[in-house]
C-alpha positions as CSV (number, residue, x, y, z in Angstrom):
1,X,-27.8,83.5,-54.7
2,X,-31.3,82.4,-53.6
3,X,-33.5,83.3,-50.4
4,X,-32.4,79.9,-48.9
5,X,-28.5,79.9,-49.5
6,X,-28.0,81.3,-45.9
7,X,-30.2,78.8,-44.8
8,X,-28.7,75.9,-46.7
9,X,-25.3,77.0,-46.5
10,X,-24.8,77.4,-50.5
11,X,-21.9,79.0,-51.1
12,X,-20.6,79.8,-55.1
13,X,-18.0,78.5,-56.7
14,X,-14.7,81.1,-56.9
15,X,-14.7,82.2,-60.6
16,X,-10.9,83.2,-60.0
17,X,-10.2,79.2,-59.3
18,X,-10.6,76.5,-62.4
19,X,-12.3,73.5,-61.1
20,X,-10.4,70.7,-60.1
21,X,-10.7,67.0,-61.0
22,X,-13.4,65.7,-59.3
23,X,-10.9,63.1,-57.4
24,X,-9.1,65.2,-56.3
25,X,-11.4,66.9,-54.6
26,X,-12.4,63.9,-53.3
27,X,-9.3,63.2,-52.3
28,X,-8.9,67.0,-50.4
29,X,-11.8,66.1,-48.5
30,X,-10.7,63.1,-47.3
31,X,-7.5,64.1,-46.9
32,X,-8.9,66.3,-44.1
33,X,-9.4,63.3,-41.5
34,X,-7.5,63.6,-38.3
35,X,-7.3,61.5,-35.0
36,X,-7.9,63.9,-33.1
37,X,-11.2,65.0,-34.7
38,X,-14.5,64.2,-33.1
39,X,-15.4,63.5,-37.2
40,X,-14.2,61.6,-39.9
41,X,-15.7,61.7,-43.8
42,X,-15.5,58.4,-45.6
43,X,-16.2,57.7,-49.0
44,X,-19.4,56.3,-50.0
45,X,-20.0,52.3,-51.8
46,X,-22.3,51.4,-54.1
47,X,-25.4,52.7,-54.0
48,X,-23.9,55.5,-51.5
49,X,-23.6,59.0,-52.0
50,X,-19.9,59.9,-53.0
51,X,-18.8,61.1,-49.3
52,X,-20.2,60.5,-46.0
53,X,-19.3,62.9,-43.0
54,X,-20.0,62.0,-39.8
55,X,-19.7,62.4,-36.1
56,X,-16.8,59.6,-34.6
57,X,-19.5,57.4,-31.9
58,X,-17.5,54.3,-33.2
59,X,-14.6,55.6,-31.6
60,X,-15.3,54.7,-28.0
61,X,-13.3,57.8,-26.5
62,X,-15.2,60.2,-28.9
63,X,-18.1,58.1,-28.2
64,X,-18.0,58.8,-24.4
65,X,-17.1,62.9,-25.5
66,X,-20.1,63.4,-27.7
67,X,-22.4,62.2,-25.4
68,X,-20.7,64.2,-21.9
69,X,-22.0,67.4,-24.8
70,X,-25.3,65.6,-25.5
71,X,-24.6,64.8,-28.6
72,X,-26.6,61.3,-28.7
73,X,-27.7,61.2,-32.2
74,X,-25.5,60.8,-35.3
75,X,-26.0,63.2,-38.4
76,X,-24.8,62.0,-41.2
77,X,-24.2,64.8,-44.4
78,X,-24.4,63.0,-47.4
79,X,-22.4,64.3,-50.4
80,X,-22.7,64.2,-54.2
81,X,-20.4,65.6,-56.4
82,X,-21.7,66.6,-59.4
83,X,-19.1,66.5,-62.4
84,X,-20.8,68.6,-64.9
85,X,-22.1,71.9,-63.0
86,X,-18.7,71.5,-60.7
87,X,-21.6,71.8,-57.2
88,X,-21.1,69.8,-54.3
89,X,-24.8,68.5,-53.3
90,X,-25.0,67.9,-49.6
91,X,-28.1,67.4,-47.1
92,X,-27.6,65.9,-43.6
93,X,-29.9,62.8,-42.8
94,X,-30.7,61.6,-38.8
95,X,-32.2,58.4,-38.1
96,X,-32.7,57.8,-34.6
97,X,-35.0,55.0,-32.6
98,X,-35.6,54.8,-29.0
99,X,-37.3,51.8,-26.6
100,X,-38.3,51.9,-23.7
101,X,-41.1,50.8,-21.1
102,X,-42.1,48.5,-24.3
103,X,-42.6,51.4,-26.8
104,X,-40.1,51.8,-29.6
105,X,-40.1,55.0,-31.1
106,X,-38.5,55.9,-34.5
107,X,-37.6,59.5,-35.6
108,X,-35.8,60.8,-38.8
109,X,-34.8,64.3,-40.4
110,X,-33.8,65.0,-43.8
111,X,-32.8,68.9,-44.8
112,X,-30.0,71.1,-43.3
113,X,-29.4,70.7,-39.6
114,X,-27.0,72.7,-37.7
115,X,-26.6,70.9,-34.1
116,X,-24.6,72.3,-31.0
117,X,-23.7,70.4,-28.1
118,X,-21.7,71.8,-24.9
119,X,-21.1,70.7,-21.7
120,X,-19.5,71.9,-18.5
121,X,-17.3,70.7,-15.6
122,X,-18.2,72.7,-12.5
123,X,-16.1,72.4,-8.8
124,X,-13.4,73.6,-6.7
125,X,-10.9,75.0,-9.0
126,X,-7.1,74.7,-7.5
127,X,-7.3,78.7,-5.6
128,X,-9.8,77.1,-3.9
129,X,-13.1,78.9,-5.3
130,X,-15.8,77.7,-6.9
131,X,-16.4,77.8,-11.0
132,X,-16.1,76.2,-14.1
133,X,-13.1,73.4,-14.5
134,X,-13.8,72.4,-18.0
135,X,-16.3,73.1,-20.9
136,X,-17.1,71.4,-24.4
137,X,-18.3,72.4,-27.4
138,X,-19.6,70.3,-30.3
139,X,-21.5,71.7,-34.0
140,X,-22.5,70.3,-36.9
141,X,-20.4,73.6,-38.3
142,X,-17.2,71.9,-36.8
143,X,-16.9,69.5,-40.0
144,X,-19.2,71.7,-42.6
145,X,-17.4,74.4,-42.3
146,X,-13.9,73.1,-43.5
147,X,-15.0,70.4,-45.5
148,X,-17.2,73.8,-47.4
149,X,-13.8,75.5,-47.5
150,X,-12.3,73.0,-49.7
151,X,-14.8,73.1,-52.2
152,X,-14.9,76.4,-52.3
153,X,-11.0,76.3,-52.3
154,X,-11.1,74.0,-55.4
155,X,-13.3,75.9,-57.5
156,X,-16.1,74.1,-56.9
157,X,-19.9,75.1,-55.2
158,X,-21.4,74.1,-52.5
159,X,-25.1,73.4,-52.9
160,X,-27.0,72.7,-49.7
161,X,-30.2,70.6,-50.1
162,X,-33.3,70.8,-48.1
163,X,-36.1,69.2,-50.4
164,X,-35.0,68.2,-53.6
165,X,-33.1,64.8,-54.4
166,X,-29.3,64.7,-53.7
């Protein structure tokens, strides 16, 4: 383990576990797509990395829940699964561009990224005082986290990249 694994999130592989097939891995992650999940991981076409998770601003509900947080731009982590060491390559990527009053304004980010997002509801709650109704959370850690567990669960590492190539 390096300086940078907490950083990056690297986590090593389970000597305990023997690596599993590198579909189905692919296959566990996917598998782990739900409705009711403000993300989704898809995997990648040609000329893609192998898997793509991403927040769900497609979906027009989650859109409009994403953005009530502040979550207005999209990371995407970008996955490669790497047959021969049995690691799991992963940097998030953000593209974003912005115009207004006749400027347009491009930003992007490349490394490890760990974004929060919350919002709150305040009013007159049913007793009749006054506090919070309703609260929301959103973190980038809300689809690492699991999505690390399966690798890690499959005897696989998890290799988070800041600098070099994925």
């Amino acid at each position: 383990m390096g300086f940078l694994d907490w950083f990056t999130g690297t986590k090593a592989a389970n000597s305990n576990i023997v690596p599993v097939d590198p579909d189905k891995l692919k296959q566990s992650i996917l598998a782990l797509n739900r409705d009711e999940l403000p993300w989704h991981v898809r995997a990648g076409g040609a000329g893609e990395p192998d898997l793509i998770a991403t927040w769900k601003f497609e979906d027009a509900y989650w859109r409009a829940e994403l953005e009530k947080a502040l979550m207005t731009e999209s990371i995407r982590m970008l996955m490669h699964l790497d047959f021969k060491t049995h690691t799991v390559r992963a940097v998030d990527q953000e593209i974003s561009a912005n115009c207004s009053n006749g400027m347009l304004s491009i930003s992007a980010f490349r490394g490890q990224e760990n974004e929060v997002g919350r919002s709150f509801v305040f009013g007159r709650k049913p007793d009749g005082t006054f506090g919070k109704l309703a609260g929301m959370r959103f973190a980038s850690s809300d689809f690492k986290t699991p999505i690390r567990q399966v690798v890690a669960d499959s005897g696989w590492a998890w290799r988070g990249v800041i600098f070099a190539r994925l």
